[in-house]
C-alpha positions in Angstrom: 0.0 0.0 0.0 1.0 3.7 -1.0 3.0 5.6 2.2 1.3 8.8 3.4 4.7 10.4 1.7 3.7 8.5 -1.6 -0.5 9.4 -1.0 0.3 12.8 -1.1 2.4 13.0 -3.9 -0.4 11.3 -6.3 -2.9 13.7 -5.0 -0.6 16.0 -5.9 -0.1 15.2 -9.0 -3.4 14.5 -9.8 -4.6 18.0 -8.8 -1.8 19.1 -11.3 -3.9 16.9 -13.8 -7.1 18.9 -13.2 -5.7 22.0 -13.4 -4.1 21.3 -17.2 -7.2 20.0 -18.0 -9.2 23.1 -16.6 -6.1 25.0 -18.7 -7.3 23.3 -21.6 -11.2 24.0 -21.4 -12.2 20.5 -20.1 -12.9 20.8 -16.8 -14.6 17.3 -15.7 -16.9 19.0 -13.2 -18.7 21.4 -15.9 -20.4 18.5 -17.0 -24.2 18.0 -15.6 -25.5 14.8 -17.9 -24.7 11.7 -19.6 -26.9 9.8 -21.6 -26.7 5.9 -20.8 -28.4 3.6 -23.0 -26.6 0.6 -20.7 -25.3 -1.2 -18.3 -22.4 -3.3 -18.0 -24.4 -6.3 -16.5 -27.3 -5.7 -19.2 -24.3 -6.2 -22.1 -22.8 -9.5 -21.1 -26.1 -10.9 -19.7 -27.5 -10.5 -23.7 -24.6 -10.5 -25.6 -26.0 -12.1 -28.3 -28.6 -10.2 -28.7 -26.8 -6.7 -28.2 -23.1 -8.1 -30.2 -22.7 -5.2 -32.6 -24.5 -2.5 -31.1 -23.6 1.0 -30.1 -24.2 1.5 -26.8 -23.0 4.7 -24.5 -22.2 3.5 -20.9 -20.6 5.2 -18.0 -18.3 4.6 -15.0 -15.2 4.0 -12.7 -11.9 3.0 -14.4 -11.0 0.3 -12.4 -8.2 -1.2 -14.3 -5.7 -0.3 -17.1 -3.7 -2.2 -19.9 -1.3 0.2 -21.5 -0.8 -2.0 -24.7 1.0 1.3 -26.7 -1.9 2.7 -29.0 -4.4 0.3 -27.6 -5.7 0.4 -24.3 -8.1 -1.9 -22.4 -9.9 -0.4 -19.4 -12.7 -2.1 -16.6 -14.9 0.2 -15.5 -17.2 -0.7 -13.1 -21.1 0.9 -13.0 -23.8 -0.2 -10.9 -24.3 -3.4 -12.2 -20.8 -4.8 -12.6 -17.4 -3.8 -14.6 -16.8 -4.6 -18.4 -14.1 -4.4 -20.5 -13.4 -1.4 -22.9 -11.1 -1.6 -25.7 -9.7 1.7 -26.8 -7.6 2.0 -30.2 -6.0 5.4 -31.1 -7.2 4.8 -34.4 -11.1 4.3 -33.2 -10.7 7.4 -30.8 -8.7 9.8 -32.5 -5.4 11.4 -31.4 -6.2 14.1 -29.6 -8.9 11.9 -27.7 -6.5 9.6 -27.6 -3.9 11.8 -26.4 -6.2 13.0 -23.0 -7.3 9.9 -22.5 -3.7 8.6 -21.9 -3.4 11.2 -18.8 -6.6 10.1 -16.9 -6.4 7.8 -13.9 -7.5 4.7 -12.2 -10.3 5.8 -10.6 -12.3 8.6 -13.0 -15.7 8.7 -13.7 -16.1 8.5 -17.7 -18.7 7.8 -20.2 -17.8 5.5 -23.0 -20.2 5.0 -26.8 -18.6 2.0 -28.8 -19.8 -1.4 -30.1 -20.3 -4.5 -28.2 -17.9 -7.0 -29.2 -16.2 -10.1 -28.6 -12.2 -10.3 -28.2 -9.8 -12.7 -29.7 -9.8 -14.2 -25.9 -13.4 -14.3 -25.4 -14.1 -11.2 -23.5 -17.4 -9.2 -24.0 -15.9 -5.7 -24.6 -17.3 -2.5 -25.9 -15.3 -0.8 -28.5 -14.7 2.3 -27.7 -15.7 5.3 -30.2 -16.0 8.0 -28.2 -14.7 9.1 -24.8 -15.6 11.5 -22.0 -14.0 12.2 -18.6 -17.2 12.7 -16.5 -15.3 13.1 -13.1 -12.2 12.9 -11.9 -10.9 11.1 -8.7 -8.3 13.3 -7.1 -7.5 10.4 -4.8 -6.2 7.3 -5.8 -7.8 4.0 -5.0 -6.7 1.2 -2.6 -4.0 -1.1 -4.4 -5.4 -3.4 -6.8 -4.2 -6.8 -4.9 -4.5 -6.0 -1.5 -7.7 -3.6 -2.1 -9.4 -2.0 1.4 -8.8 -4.7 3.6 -8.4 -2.6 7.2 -11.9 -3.4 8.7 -11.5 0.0 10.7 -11.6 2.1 7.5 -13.8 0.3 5.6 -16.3 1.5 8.2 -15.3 5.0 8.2 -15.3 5.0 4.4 -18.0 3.1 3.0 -17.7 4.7 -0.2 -14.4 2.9 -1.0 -15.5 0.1 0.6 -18.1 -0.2 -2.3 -15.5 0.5 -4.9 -13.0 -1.5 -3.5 -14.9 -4.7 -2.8 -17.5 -5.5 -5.0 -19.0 -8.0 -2.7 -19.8 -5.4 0.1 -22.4 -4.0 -2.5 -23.9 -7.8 -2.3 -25.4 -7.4 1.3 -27.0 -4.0 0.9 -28.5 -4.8 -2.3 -29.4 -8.1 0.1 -30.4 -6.1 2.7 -32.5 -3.8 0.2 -34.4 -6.7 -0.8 -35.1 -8.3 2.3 -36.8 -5.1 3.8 -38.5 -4.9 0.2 -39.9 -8.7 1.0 -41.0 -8.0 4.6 -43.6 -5.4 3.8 -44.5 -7.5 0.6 -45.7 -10.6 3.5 -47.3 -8.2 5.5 -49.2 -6.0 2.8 -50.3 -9.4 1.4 -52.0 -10.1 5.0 -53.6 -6.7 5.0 -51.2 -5.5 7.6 -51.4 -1.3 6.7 -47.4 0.4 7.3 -47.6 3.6 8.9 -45.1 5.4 11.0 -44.6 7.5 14.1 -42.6 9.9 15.9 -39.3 9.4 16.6 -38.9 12.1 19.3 -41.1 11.0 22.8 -41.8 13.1 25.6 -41.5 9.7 27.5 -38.3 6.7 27.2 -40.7 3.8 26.8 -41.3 0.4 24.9 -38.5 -1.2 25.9 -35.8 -1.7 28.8 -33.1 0.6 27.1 -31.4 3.6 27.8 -32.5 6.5 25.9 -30.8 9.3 24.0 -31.7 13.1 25.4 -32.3 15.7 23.2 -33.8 19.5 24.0 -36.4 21.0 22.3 -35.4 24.7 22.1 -39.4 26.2 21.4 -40.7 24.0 23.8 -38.3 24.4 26.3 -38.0 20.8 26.9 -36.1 17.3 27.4 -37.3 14.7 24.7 -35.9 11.2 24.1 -35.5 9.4 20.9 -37.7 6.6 20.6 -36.2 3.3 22.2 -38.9 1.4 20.7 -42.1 1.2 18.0 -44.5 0.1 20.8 -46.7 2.2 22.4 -47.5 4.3 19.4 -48.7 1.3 17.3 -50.6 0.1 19.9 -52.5 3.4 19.9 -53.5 2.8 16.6 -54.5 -0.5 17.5 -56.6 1.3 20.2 -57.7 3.5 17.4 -59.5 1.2 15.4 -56.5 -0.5 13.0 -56.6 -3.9 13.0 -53.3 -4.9 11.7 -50.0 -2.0 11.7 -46.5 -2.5 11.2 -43.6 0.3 11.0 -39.7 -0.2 10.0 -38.5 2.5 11.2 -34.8 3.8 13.2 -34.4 3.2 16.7 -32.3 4.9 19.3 -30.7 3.3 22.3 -27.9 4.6 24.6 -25.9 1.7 25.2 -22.6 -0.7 24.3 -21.5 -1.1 21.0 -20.5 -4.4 19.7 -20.6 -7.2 16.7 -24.6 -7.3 17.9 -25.3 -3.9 18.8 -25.4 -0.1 17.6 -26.3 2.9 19.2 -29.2 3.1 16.1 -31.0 0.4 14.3 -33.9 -0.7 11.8 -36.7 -2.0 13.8 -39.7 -3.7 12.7 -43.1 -4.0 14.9 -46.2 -5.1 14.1 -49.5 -5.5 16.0 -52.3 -7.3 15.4 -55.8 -7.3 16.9 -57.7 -10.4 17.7 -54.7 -12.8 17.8 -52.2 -14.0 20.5 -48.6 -14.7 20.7 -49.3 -18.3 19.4 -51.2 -16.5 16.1 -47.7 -14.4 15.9 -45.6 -17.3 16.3 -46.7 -18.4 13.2 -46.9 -15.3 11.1 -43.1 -15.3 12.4 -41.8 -18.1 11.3 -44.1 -17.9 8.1 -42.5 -14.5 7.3 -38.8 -15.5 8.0 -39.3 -18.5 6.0 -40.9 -16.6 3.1 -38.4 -14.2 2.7 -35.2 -16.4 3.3 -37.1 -18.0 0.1 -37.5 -15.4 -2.2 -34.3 -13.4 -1.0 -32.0 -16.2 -1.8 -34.3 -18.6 -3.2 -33.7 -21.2 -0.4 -34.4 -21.7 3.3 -31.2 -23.5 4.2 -28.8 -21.4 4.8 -25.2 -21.2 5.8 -24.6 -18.7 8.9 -20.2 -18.9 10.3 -19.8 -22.3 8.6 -23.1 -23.8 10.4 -26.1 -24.6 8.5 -29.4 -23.5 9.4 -32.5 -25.2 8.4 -35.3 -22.6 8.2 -37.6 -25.1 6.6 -38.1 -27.0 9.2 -40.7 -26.2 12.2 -39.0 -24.1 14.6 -38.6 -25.7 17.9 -40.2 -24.7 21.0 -39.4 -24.5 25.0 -40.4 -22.7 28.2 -37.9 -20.6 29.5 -37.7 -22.7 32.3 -37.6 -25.7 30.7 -34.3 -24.2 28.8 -32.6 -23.1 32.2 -33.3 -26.8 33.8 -32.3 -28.7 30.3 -28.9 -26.7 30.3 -27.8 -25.9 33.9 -30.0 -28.7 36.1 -31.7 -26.0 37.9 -35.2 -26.2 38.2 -36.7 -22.6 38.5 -40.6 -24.1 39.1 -39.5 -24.9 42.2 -38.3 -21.7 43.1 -40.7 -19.4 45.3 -38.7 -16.4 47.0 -36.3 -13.9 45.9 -34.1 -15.1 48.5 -33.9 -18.7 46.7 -33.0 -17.3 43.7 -30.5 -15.3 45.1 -28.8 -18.5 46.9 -28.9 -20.3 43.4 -27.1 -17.2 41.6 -24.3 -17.2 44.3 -23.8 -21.1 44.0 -23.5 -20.7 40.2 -21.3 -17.9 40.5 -24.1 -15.7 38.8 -23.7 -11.8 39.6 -27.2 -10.3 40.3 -28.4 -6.5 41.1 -30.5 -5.1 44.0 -33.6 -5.1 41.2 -33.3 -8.3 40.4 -36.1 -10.9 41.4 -36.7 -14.3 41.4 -37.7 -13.5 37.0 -34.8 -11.7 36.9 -32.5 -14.2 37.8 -33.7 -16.6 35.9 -33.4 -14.8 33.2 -29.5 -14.0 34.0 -29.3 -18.1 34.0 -30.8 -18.4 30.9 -28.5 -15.6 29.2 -25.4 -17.7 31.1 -26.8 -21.5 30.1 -29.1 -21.3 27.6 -28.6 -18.8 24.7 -25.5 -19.9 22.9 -26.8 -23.5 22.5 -30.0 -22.6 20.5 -28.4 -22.9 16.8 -31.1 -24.1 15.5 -34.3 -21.7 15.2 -36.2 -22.0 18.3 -38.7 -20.3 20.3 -38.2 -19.2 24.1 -41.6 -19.1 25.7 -43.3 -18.2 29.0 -40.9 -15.4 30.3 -41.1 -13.8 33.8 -43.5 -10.8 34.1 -40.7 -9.0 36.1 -39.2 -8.7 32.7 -42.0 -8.5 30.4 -44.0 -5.1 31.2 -46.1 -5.0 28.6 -47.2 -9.0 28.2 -50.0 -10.7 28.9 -50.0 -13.4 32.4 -50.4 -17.0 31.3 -53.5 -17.9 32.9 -52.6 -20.6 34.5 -49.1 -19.6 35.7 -49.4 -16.1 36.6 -46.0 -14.7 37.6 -45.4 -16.0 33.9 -46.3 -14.2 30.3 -47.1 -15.1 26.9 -44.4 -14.4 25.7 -41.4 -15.5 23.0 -38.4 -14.6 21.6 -37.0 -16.7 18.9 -33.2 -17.6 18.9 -31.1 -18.6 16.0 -27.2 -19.2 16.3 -27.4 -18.2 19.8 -28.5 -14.7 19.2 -32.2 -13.3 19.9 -33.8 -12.2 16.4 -37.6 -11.4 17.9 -39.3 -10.5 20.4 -43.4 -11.0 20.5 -46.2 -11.1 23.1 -49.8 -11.2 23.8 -50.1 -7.7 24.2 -51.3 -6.4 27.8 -54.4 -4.8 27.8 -55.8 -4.7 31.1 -54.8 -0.8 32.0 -54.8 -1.6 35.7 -52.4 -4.2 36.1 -50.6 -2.3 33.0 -50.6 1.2 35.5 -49.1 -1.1 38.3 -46.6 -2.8 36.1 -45.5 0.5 35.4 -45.0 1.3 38.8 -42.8 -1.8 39.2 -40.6 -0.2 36.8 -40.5 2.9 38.0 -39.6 1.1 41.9 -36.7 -1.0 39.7 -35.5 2.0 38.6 -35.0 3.9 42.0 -33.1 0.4 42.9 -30.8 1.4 40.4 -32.0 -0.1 36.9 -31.3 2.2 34.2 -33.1 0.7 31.5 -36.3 0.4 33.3 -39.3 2.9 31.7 -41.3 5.8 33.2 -45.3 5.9 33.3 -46.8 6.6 30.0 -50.2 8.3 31.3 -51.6 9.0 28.0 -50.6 5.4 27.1 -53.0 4.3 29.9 -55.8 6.6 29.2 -55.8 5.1 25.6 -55.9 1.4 27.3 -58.5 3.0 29.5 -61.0 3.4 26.1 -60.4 -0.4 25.4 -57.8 -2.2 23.2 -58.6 -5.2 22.1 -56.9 -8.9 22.4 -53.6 -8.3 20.6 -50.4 -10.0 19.4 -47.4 -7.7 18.6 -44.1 -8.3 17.5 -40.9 -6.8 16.7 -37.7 -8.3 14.8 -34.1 -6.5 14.4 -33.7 -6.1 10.7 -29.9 -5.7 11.2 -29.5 -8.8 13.2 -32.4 -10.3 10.4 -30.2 -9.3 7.6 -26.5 -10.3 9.6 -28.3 -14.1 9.5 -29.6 -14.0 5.6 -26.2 -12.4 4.3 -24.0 -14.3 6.9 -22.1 -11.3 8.2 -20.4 -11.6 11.2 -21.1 -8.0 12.8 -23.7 -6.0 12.3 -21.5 -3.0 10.9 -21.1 -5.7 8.1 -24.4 -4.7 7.4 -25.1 -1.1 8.0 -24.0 1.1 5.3 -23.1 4.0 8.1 -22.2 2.4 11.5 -21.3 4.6 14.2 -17.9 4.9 14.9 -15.9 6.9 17.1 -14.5 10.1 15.5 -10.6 9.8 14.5 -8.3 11.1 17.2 -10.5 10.5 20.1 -8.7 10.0 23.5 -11.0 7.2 24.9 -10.7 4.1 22.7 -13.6 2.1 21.4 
C-alpha cells in the first residue's frame, strides 16, 4: 500500500492533472449529464442479442492495460465492470492523447460497439470518450484492495469500490426489507409510521438518547422502541400496523449492537402470541425463500435449516435442560439469590426471582440454540407489557426466537388490562429507584388510551440488522449497516 509520503504526492499530481485539464477547457466537473443507454451487466447478460450495437455506458476505471496505441480499461457501473477496448485509431489522437493522462479511478462515459475479443471477453469498443469526473485520490492497491476493517467502516464509499462483494449485502439487505412489507401488505397488515422524538423513554428496557427542544423548552428522548405508538393505533381502530423505522438506544457497541437500528413491529388485533408465532416463522421463512431462493442457509460455517418447524421450550424448561436447575420450584427472591451465588451468577438489588432466571438463561441457555427455536413463557418482572399466562401467573405469553445463539424477535400477547398495565409500570419505576437504568417511566396518556379499550392483541418486533447479519451471513452487524457509528478519528477514549 501507498506511504502517506507516496499518498500525497499522487494527489498532488493528480490536482496538477485537473488543473491542465481546466487549462485546456475541459474541466470534468462542468459536465451536468450523460446519456446511458446501458449497463455493463445488461451487455454480457444478452450479448447475443446486443453483439454489434452501439451503446453509451458510464463509470469508474477500475483497471488499465497500456498495450501502446491500444488500451483496455474495466470500468465498473452499478451493475458490474466490463471491459473497454480503446484504439488510437477508433478514438482519435487528440482523444487519444487525453485519454492517456486520466487515472485509475475517474468517472467517464464510454459510446462504442459490443464486441467479442480474440480471448473471449465481452468488450465494448470504444468510439467515443468523455472524462465525466475525476478522482483526485487514488484507489486502494489493486491486490491488497481496502482490507483494514476500521476504515472500511469510516469509508464506506471505497468500501463499495474497492470490494465489489460489500455491495452484495446491501443490495441483500435492500431486498429483504422490500420482501417484509410485501408478506405483510399481502395479509392486510397497513405500514404507517410515528414519531421518533417521545416526551416519555418507553417500549423497551433501554437507555435513551436526550435531546432539547429549544421552542418548547424541553427534554425529549428518541424513541427506544415502536410500541406504544402502534398500539395506539391499534386502540384507534386498525386492526393490523406494522412500522420499519430507526431506533435509538444509549448503550454498548458491539458485533450485535449499535447505538441506532432498523426495527420492525407489528400489532395485530384479535390474535395472541401463538397467532404471531406463526406469522413469524411464516414471514422469515418466506423471505429467506425469495431473498436467496432457499431456506437453508449457511450462517459462520453452520447450517441453518429454516424449513423446518422451529422448535419450542419454556424458558424454564431451557434453564433446567442446560444448567440442572429447576426454576418451578423456586418461590422467594431469597432462593434465587442462593442459586445465583452457588452458580457464580452476579445479580443487582432489582433483580427478582424472574430476573435471575433470566440472568441463568443468558449464562446457560442462549448460545446453545443454533437451530431456530422459540423461548416461551418469560417472567412478568421482565416482560412489562405482556400478557400473564392464565394458568401460571408470575409467567407471560411471551417469546423470543433464537437462531445461532442470538435473539432475532421478540413478540407477546399484548397487555391490555390498563390496571395491572398502570401497576406494572409502577414496578418499573420502583426497579429504577433500585438502580435499573433501563427500566421505563409511566406513560399516562398510554394508559388513558388502554383505558377506552384495546382489544386482544399479538405484537411483534424483529431486528432487521440482526435479520439481515443471519440472511447475508455477516459476522457484525457493521457488516451490514452502510453507516455504523464509529468513534470520531483522534479520540482519546478508545472504542
Amino acid at each position: 500500500m501507498p506511504s502517506v509520503e507516496e499518498l500525497s504526492e499522487l494527489a498532488r499530481i493528480r490536482r496538477e492533472k485537473l488543473v491542465a485539464l481546466r487549462a485546456a477547457g475541459k474541466d470534468p466537473f462542468v459536465l451536468t449529464t450523460y446519456e446511458r443507454t446501458a449497463y455493463a451487466a445488461q451487455i454480457t447478460e444478452n450479448f447475443e442479442s446486443m453483439e454489434g450495437q452501439t451503446v453509451s455506458i458510464a463509470g469508474r476505471i477500475m483497471s488499465w492495460r497500456d498495450m501502446g496505441k491500444a488500451n483496455f480499461i474495466d470500468i465498473m457501473d452499478a451493475s458490474g465492470r466490463i471491459q473497454i477496448y480503446v484504439k488510437l485509431n477508433d478514438v482519435g489522437e487528440q482523444t487519444f492523447a487525453q485519454f492517456s493522462t486520466w487515472d485509475l479511478g475517474d468517472i467517464v462515459g464510454v459510446k462504442g460497439f459490443v464486441f467479442r475479443t480474440r480471448r473471449g471477453e465481452i468488450s465494448v469498443h470504444a468510439q467515443e470518450l468523455t472524462l465525466l469526473s475525476k478522482a483526485l485520490l487514488p484507489l486502494p492497491d489493486k491486490w491488497h484492495g481496502l482490507r483494514d476493517t476500521d476504515l472500511r467502516y469510516r469509508q464506506r464509499y471505497v468500501d463499495l469500490i474497492a470490494n465489489p462483494e460489500v455491495r452484495d449485502a446491501f443490495v441483500k439487505r435492500s431486498h429483504i426489507i422490500r420482501e417484509i412489507r410485501s408478506y405483510l401488505d399481502g395479509l392486510g397488515y397497513l405500514e404507517v409510521e410515528t414519531p421518533v422524538l417521545h416526551n416519555i423513554a418507553g417500549g423497551a428496557a433501554a437507555r435513551p438518547f436526550i435531546t432539547h427542544h429549544n421552542t418548547l423548552h424541553m427534554d425529549m428522548y428518541l424513541r427506544i422502541a415502536l410500541e406504544l405508538h402502534l398500539k395506539r393505533l391499534i386502540v384507534g381502530g386498525f386492526d393490523k400496523v406494522y412500522e420499519i423505522g430507526r431506533v435509538f438506544r444509549n448503550e454498548g457497541m458491539s458485533v450485535r449492537h449499535n447505538p441506532e437500528f432498523t426495527l420492525l413491529e407489528l400489532y395485530e388485533a384479535y390474535t395472541d402470541y401463538e397467532g404471531i408465532m406463526r406469522l413469524t416463522e411464516d414471514m422469515i421463512r418466506t423471505v429467506a425463500d425469495r431473498v436467496l431462493g432457499s431456506g437453508k442457509i449457511v450462517y459462520g460455517g453452520e447450517e441453518i435449516d429454516l424449513d423446518k418447524p422451529f422448535a419450542r421450550m419454556t424458558m424454564t424448561e431451557g434453564v433446567l435442560q442446560y444448567s440442572g436447575v429447576d426454576f418451578s420450584t423456586v418461590t422467594t427472591v431469597e432462593q434465587a439469590r442462593e442459586l445465583a451465588e452457588e452458580h457464580h451468577i452476579a445479580y443487582e438489588p432489582h433483580h427478582g426471582v424472574g430476573g435471575i432466571l433470566e440472568l441463568f438463561f443468558e449464562r446457560y441457555v442462549e448460545e446453545k440454540l443454533i437451530q431456530p427455536t422459540f423461548v416461551t413463557e418469560y417472567p412478568v418482572e421482565i416482560s412489562p407489557f405482556a400478557k400473564r399466562c392464565p394458568d401460571r401467573p408470575d409467567y407471560t405469553e411471551r417469546f423470543e426466537l433464537f437462531i445461532m445463539g442470538r435473539e432475532h424477535a421478540n413478540a407477546f400477547s399484548e397487555l391490555n388490562d390498563p390496571i395491572d398495565q398502570r401497576q406494572r409500570f409502577e414496578h418499573q419505576m420502583a426497579q429504577k429507584a433500585l438502580g435499573d437504568e433501563e427500566a421505563g417511566d409511566i406513560d399516562e396518556d398510554f394508559l388513558t388510551a388502554m383505558e377506552y379499550g384495546m382489544p386482544p392483541t399479538g405484537g411483534l418486533g424483529i431486528g432487521i440488522d440482526r435479520l439481515v447479519m443471519l440472511l447475508t451471513d455477516s459476522a457484525s452487524i457493521r457488516d451490514v449497516l452502510l453507516f455504523p457509528t464509529m468513534r470520531p478519528i483522534g479520540s482519546a477514549n478508545k472504542e
